[in-house]
C-alpha positions as a Markdown table, in Angstrom:
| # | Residue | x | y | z |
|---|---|---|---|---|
| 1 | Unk | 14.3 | 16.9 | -23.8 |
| 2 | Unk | 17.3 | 15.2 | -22.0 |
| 3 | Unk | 16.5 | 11.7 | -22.2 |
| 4 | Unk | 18.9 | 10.0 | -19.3 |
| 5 | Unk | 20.3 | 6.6 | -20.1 |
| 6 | Unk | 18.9 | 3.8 | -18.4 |
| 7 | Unk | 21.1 | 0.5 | -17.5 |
| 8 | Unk | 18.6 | -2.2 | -17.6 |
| 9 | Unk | 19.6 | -3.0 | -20.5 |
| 10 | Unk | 23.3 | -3.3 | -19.2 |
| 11 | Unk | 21.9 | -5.8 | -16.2 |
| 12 | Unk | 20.2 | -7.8 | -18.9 |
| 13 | Unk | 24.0 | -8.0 | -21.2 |
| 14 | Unk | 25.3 | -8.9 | -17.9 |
| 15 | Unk | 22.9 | -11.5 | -17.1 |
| 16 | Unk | 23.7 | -13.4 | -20.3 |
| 17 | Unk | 27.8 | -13.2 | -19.6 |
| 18 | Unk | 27.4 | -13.5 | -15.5 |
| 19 | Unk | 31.0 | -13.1 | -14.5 |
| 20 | Unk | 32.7 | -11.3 | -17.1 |
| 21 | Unk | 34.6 | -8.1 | -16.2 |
| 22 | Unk | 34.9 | -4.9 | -18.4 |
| 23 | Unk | 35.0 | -1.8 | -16.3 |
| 24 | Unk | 36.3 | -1.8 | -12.6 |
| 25 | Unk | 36.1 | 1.7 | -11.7 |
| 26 | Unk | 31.5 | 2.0 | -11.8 |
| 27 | Unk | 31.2 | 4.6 | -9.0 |
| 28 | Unk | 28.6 | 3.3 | -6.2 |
| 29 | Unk | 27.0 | 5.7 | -3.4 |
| 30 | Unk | 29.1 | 5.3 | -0.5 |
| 31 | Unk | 27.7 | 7.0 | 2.4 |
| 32 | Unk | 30.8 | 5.2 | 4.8 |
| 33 | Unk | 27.9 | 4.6 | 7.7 |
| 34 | Unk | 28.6 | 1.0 | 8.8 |
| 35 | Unk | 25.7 | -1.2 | 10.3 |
| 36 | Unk | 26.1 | -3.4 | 13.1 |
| 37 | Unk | 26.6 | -6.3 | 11.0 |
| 38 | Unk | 29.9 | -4.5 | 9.1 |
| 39 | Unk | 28.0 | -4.1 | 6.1 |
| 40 | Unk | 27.9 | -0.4 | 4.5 |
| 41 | Unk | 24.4 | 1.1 | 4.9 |
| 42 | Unk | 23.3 | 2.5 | 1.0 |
| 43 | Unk | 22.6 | 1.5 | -2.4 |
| 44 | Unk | 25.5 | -0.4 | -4.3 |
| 45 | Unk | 27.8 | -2.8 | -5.0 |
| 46 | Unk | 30.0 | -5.0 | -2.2 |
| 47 | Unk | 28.7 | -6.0 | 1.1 |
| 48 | Unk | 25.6 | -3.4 | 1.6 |
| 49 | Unk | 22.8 | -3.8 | 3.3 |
| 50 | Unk | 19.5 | -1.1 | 3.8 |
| 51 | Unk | 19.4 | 1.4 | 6.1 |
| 52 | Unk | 16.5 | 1.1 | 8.6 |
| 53 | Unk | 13.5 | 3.6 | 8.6 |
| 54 | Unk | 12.8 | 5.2 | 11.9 |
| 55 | Unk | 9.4 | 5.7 | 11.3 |
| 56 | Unk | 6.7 | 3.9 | 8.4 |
| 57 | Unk | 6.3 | 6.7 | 5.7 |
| 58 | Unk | 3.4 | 8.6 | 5.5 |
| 59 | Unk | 1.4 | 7.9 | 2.1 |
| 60 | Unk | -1.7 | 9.4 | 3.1 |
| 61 | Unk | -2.7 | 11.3 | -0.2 |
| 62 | Unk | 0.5 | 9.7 | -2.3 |
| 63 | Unk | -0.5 | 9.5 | -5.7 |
| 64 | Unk | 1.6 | 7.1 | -8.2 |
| 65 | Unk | 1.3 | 3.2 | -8.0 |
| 66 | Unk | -1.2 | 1.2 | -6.6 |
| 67 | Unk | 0.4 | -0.7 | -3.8 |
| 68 | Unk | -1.1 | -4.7 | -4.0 |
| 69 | Unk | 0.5 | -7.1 | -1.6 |
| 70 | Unk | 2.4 | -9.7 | -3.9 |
| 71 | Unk | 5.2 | -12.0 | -3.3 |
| 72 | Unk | 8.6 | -11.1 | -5.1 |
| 73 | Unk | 9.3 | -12.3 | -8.4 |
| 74 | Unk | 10.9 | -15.9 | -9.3 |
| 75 | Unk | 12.9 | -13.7 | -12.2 |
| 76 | Unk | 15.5 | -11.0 | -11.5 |
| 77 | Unk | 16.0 | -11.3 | -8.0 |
| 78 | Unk | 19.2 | -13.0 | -8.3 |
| 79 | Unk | 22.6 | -12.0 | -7.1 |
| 80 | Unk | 24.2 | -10.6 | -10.1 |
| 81 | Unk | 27.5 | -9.2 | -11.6 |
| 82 | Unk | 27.6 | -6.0 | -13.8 |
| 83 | Unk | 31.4 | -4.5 | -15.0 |
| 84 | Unk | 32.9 | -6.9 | -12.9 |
| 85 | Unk | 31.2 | -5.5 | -9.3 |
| 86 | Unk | 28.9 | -7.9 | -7.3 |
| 87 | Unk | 25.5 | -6.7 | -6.7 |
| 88 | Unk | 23.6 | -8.1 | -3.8 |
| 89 | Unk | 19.9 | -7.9 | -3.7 |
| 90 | Unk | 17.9 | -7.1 | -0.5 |
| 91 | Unk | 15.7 | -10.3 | 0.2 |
| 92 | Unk | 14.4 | -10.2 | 3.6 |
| 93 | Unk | 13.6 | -6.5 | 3.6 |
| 94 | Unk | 11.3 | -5.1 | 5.9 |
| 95 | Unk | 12.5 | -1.2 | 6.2 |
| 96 | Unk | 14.7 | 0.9 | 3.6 |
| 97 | Unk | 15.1 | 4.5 | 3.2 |
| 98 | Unk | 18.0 | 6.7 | 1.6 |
| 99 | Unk | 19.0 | 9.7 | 0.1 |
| 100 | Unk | 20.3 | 10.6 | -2.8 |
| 101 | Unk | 20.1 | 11.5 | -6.7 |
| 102 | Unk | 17.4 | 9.8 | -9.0 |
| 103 | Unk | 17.3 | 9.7 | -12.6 |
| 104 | Unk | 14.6 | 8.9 | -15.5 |
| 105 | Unk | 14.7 | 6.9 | -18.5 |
| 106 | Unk | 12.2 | 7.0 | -21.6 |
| 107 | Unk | 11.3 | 6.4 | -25.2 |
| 108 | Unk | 14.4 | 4.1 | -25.7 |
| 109 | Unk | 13.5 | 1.6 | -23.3 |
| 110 | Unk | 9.5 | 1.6 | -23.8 |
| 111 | Unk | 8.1 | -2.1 | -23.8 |
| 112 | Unk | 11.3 | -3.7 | -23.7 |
| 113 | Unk | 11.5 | -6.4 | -20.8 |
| 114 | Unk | 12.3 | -5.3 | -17.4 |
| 115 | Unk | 14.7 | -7.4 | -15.2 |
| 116 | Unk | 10.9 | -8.6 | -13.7 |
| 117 | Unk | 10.1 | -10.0 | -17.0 |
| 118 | Unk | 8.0 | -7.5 | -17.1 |
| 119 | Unk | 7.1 | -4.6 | -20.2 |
| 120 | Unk | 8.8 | -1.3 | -19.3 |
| 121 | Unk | 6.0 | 1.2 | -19.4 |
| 122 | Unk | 7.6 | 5.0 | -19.7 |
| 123 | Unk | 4.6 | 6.5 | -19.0 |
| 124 | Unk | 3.7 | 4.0 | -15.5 |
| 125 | Unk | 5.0 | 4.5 | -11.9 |
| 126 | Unk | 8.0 | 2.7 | -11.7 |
| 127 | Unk | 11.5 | 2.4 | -11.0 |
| 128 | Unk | 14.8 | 0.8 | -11.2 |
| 129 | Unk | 17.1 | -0.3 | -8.1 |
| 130 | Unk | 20.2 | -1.9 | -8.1 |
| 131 | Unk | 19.4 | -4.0 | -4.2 |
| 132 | Unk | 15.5 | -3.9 | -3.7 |
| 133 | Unk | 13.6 | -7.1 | -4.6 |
| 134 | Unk | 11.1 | -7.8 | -7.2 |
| 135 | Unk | 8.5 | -6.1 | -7.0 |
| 136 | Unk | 8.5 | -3.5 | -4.4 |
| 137 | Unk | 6.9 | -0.2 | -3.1 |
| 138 | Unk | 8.8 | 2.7 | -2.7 |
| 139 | Unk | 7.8 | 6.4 | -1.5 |
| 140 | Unk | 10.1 | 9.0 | -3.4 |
| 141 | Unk | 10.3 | 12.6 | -2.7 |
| 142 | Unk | 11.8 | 15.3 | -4.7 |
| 143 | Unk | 13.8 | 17.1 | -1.9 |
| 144 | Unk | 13.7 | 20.0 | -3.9 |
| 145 | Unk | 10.1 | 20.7 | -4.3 |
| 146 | Unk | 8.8 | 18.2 | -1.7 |
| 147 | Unk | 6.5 | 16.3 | -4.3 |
| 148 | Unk | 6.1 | 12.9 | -3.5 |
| 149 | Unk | 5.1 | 9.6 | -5.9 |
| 150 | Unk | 4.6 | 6.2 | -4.9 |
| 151 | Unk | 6.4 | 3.7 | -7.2 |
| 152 | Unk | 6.9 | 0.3 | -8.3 |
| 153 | Unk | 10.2 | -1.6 | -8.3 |
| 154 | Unk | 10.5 | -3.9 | -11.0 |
| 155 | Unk | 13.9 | -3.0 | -13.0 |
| 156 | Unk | 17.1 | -3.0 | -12.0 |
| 157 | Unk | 19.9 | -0.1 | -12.4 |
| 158 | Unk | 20.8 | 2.5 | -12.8 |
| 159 | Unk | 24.6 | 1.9 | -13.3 |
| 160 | Unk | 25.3 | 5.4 | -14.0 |
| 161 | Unk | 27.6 | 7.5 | -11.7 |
| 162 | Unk | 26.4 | 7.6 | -8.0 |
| 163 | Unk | 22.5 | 7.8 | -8.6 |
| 164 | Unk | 20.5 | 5.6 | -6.5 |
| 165 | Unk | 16.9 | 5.4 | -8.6 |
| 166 | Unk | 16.1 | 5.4 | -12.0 |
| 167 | Unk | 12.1 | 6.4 | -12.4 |
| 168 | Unk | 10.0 | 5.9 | -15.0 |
| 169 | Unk | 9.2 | 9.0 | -17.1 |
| 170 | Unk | 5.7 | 9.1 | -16.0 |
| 171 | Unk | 6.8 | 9.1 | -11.8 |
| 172 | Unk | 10.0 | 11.8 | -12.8 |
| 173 | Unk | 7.6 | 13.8 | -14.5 |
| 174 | Unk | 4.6 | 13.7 | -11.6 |
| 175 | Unk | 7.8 | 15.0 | -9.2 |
| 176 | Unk | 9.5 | 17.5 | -11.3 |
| 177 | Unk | 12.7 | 16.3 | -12.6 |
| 178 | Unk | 12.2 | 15.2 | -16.2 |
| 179 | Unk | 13.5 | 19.3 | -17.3 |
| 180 | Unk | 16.9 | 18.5 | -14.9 |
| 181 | Unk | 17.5 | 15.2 | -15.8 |
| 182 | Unk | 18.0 | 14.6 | -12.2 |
| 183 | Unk | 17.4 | 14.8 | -8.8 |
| 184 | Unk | 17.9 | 14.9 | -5.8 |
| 185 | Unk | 15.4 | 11.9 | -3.8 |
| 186 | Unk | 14.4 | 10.6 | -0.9 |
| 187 | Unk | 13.1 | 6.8 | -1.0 |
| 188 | Unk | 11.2 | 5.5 | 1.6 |
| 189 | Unk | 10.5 | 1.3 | 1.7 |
| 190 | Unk | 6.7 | 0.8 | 1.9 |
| 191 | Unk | 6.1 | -2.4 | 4.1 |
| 192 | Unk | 3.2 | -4.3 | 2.7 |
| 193 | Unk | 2.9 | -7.1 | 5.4 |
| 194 | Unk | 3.8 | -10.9 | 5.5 |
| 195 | Unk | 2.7 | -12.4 | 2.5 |
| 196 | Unk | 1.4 | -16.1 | 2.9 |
| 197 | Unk | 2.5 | -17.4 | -0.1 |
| 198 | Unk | 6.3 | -15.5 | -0.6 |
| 199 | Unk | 8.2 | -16.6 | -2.7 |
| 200 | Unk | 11.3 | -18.3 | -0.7 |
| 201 | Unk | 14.8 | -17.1 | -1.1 |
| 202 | Unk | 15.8 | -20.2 | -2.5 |
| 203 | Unk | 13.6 | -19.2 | -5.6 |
| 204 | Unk | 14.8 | -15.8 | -6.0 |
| 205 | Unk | 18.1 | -16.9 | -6.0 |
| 206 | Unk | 17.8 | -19.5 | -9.0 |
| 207 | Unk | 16.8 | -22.7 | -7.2 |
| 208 | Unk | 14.1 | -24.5 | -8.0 |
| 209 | Unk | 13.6 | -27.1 | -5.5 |
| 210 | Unk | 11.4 | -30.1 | -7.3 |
| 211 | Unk | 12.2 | -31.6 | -10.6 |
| 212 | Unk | 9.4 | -32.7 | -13.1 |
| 213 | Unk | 10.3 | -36.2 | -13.8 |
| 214 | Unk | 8.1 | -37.6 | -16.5 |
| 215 | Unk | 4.3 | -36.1 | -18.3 |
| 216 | Unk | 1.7 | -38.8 | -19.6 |
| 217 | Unk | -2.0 | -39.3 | -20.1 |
| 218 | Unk | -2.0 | -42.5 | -18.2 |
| 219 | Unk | -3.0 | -42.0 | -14.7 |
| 220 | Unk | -1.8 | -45.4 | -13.9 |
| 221 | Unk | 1.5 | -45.0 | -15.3 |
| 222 | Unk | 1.9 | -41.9 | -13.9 |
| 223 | Unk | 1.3 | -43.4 | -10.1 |
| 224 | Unk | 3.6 | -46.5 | -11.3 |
| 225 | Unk | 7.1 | -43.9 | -11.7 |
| 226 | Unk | 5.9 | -41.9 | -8.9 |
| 227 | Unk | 6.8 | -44.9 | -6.7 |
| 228 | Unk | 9.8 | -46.3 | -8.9 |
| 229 | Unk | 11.4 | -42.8 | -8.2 |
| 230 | Unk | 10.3 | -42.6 | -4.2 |
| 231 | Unk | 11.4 | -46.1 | -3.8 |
| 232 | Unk | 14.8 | -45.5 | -5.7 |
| 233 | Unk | 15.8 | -41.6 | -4.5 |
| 234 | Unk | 13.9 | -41.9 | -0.9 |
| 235 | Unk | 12.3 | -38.7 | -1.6 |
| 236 | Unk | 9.3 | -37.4 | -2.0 |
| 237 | Unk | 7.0 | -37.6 | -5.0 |
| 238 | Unk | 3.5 | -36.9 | -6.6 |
| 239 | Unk | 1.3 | -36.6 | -9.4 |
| 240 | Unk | -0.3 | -33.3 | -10.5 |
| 241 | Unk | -3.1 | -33.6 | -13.1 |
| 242 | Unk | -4.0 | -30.9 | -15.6 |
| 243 | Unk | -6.6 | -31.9 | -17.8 |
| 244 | Unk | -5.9 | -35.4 | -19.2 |
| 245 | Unk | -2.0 | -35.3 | -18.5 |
| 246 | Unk | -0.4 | -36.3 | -15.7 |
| 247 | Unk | 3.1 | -35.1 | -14.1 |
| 248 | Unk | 5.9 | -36.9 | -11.3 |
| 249 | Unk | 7.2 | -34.6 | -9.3 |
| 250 | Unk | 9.7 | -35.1 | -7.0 |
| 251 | Unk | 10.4 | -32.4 | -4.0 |
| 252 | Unk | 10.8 | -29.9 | -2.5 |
| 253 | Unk | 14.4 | -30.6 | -2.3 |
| 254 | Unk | 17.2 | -28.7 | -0.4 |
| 255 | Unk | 19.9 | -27.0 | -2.9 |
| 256 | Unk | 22.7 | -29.5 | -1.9 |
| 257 | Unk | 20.7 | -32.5 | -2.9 |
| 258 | Unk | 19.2 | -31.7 | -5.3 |
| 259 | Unk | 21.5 | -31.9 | -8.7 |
| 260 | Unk | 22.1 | -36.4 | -6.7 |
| 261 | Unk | 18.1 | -36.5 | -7.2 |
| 262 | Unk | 18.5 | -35.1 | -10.4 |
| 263 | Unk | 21.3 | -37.4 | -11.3 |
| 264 | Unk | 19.3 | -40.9 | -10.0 |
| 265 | Unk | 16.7 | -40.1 | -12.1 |
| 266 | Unk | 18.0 | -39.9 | -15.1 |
| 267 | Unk | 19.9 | -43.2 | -14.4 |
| 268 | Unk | 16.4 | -44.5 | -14.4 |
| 269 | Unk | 15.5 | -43.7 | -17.7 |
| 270 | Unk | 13.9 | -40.4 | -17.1 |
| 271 | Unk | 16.4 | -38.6 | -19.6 |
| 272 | Unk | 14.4 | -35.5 | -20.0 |
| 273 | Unk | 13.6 | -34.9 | -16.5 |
| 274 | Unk | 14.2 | -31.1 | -14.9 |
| 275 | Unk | 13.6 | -28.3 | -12.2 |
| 276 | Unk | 11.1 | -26.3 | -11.9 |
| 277 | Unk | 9.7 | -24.2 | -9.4 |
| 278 | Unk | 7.2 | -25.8 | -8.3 |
């Protein structure tokens, strides 16, 4: 069996040393099509950007993932930097499609941690993208044999040559190109709707907009800082009770003021105090 290698894991070494440069010659799909904003329409490194659909794709009968309409992931949707190329990912999609070559990657990455946080399951139906957000949907077709698979996008990669899609053994195998190793692909964005509760960019890119200022059991307490930091930051604050403790949090707060907030604070005491999402 020809086991292709997968470069998750090289997004996740990249991850920990953001910025370093090793290798500046990773070959990206360049299809040399520019869209109207002067970004290059494909899968890659550099200023791209997706290239529209012209129709929705037809799933009707699509066997693979079940498609459930959840916002993109907090983790892994980052801009990020791997051999020293800048990789940006796709937040406000709406419509993607492309073609291409896809690969597959197995036994050596089952149930280690996807770039979604997630378990890699070989035997699931999903896939890794080096642009797409976190989760996604996409319709693949083996151009060769015309079999289709409906997949979910919770990996990034692969890194390898000028493929555009690593699959999950389980989705290469249900479209025929586990025995080649690769394949030639069409993907196809599947556009669940507006979600009410997606996640906002600032989120996916690292930002989270309130800090948790202080945790006690004393209700009263709790209500006394929340109005200590309004009155001294101008911003503001509540408390959230879970159970019997009690947490200040200040927010939302906008990117650029946020790390002053932070800052005033701690100058109150509140040493500890930190983002989080929400």
């Amino acid at each position: 069996m020809k086991t292709i290698t997968h470069s998750a894991s090289m997004l996740l070494f990249a991850a920990l040393f953001l910025g370093c440069s090793s290798s500046s010659h990773v070959p990206v799909t360049e299809t040399g099509e520019k869209a109207p904003s002067g970004c290059i329409y494909g899968t890659g490194a550099g200023n791209r950007c997706p290239q529209p659909q012209s129709k929705e794709p037809d799933i009707a009968g699509v066997k693979g993932a079940k498609i459930t309409r959840e916002p993109f992931s907090k983790r892994g949707n980052k801009d990020y930097v791997v051999f020293g190329q800048n990789f940006q990912v796709w937040r406000n999609l709406d419509s993607y499609t492309e073609e291409g070559m896809a690969s597959w990657y197995g036994p050596g990455f089952h149930g280690q941690k996807t770039s979604n946080g997630e378990h890699y399951n070989m035997n699931g139906f999903t896939a890794a993208h080096k642009n797409l957000p976190l989760p996604c949907y996409l319709k693949v077709t083996n151009l060769t044999n015309n079999k289709s698979v409906i997949v979910r996008v919770n990996d990034r990669g692969p890194f390898h040559g000028k493929r555009i899609l690593d699959l999950s053994k389980g989705a290469a195998a249900h479209i025929g190109i586990i025995g080649p190793g690769t394949g030639k692909v069409r993907v196809e964005y599947i556009n669940p709707g507006k979600i009410s509760n997606q996640t906002s960019e600032a989120e996916m890119n690292g930002f989270k907009p309130y800090i948790q200022v202080f945790a006690t059991s004393s209700a009263d307490k709790a209500r006394e800082i929340s109005h200590q930091v309004t009155s001294v930051t101008g911003k503001t604050s509540r408390v959230e009770q879970t159970g019997d403790t009690y947490r200040v949090k200040v927010g939302p707060l906008t990117e650029k003021e946020a790390a002053a907030v932070l800052a005033k604070i701690k100058d109150l005491g509140y040493k500890n105090a930190y983002f989080t999402a929400g």
